[in-house]
N, C-alpha and C positions, 0 to 999 in steps of 0.2 A: 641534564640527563643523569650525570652521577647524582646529583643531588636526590632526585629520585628511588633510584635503585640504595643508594644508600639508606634512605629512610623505609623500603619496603623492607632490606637486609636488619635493620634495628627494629623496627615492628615485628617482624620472626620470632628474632633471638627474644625479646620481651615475653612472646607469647608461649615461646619452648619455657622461658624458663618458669612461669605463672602455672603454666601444665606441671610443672617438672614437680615443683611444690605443693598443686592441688594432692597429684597423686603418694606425693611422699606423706604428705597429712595424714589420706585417705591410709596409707600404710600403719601407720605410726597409730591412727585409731582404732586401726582393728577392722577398717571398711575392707580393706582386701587383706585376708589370711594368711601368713606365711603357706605357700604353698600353691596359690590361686594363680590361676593365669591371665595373662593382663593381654585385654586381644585389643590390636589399636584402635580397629574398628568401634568397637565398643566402649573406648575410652575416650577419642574421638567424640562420639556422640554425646556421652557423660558429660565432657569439659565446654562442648559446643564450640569445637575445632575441626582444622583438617587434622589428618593422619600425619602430615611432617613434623608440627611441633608437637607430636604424641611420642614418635618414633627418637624426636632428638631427647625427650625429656627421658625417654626409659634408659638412651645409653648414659644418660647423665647418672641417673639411678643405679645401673648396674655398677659405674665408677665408685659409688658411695657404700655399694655392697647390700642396696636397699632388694636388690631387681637381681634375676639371675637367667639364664638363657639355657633354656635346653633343648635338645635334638627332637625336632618332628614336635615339640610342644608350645617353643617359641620362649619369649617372655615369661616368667615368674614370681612372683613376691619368696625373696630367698627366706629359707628356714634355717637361722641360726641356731646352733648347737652351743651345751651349756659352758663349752671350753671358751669357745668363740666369743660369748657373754663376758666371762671370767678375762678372758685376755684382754677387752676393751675398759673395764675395771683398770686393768693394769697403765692399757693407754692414760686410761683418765689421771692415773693416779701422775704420769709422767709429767701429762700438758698442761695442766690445772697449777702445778707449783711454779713450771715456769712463765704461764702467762702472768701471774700475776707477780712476778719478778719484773719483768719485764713493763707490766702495768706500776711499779713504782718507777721505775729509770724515765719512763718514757709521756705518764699522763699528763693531759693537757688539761685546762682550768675548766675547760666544759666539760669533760669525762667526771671532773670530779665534783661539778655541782650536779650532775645525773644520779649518780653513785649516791652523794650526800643526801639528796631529796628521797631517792629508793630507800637507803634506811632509816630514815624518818618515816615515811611511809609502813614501810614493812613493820616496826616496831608501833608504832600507831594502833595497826590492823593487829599483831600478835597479842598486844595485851590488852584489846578490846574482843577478843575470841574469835576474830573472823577468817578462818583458816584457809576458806574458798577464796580469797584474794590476797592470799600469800606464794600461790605457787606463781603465777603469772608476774609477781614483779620479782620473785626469785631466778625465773626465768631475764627478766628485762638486767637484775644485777649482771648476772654470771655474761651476757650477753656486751652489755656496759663492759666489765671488765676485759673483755677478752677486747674490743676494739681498742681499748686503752693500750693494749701491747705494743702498737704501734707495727706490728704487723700481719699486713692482711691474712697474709698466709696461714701465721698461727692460728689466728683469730675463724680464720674457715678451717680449721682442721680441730679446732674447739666446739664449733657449733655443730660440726658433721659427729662426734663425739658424742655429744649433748642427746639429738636425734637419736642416735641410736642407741644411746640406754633407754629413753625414752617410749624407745621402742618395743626393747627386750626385755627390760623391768617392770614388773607393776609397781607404782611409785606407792609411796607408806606417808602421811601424814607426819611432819616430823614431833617427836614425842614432846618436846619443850621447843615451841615456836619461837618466843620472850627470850628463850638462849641461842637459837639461830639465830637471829636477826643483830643478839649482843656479836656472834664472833664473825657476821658481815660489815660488822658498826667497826670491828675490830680490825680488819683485814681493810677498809678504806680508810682508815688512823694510818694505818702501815703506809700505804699507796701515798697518802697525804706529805708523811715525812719521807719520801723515798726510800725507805726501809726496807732492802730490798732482801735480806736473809729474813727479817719476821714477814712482810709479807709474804714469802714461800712458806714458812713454817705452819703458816696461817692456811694457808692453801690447801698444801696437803696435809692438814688433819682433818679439812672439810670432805678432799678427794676419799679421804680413807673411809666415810662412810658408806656404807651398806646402799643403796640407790631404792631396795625395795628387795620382791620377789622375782626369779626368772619366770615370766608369763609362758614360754613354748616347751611346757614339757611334756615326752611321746614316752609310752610303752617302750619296756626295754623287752628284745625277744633274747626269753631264758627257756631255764628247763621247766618242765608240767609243775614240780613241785612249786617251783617261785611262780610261775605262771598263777598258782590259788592265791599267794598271799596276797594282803591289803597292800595298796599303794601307799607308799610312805608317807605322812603327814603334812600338810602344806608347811608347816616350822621346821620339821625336819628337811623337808626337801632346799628349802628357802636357807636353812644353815651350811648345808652341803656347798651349795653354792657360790655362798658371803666366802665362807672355808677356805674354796679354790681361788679364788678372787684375791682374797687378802693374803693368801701364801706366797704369790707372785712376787 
């Protein structure tokens, strides 16, 4: 009988956490709008669920700061502000140097034939032009590396990171792919010899770049006169940003 119930109890939690993901995607794409509201019912239906693993996926969301709850309106896809962007910058900039500290003390021989095969891969792809299957095993590296830390914890508090620039940035094509892929070829050398001052070193100069553009930017309510003039420039706007980010 527990055998049962136990396996009904892990069939749940599977199915919250599958929801939890469709809809963090569906976030992260732009399929719901900062600001939209997420009604279960209709989500539910979307995922081809009941309403309980809808309900447990959005408090999962709200923990992650993806989801927000408001009074008489329920659920929301939260609207992050440019501070808020700028302050996760800073996160990155903290966790990024110590995982991969952490990623030289602690990697195992299968982390680092992943790692090793990715930039062979990724350098392969960079100097053949193909830049559309550069972001996904950049994703697979940075993902690599962070399990290498050896722990979990970090490593979810990395990827929850990840997500949400992912989210809040419009990502930029990096300008010299052939030298990405040199100072990831660089940072698994470090990991390799347990290196663990240059693997950080290495980390955060990667942390320290730019991620892209802030995607949610809203009218600021001024006076009639600023009210005429143009909105600032997407370069300008996008520097403003980097600005705040990188003074932290």
């Amino acid at each position: 009988m527990n055998g049962g119930t136990d396996a009904v109890a892990e069939s749940r939690r599977v199915s919250a956490q599958a929801v939890c993901t469709a809809i963090r995607d569906d976030i992260v794409s732009g399929a719901f709008p900062p600001g939209s509201r997420l009604i279960e019912e209709l989500l539910a239906r979307r995922y081809g669920v009941s309403r309980v693993p809808v309900r447990e996926a959005l408090r999962t969301l709200a923990s992650e700061g993806f989801v927000t709850t408001r009074r008489h309106a329920g659920a929301c896809v939260a609207e992050p502000t440019e501070q808020e962007a700028a302050d996760l910058l800073e996160v990155r900039a903290l966790l990024e140097p110590l995982g991969a500290a952490r990623a030289a003390q602690r990697r195992t021989e299968a982390h680092l034939k992943v790692l090793r095969g990715l930039v062979r891969l990724g350098r392969e792809r960079a100097r053949a032009g193909q830049p559309g299957e550069l972001c996904p095993l950049g994703d697979w590296f940075d993902e690599t590396l962070a399990q290498a830390s050896g722990s979990p914890s970090l490593a979810a508090l990395l990827t929850q990171v990840r997500r949400k620039i992912a989210w809040m940035y419009a990502p930029e094509p990096p300008a010299r792919p052939v030298e990405t892929w040199e100072t990831h070829a660089a940072l698994v050398d470090a990991v390799v010899r347990r290196d663990v001052e240059r693997a950080r070193g290495i980390a955060a100069g990667r942390a320290g770049r730019a991620p892209g553009e802030f995607r949610f930017w809203r009218p600021v309510a001024a006076s009639s006169a600023s009210r005429t003039s143009p909105a600032p420039s997407a370069a300008v706007r996008k520097r403003a940003v980097h600005t705040a980010g990188a003074g932290m």
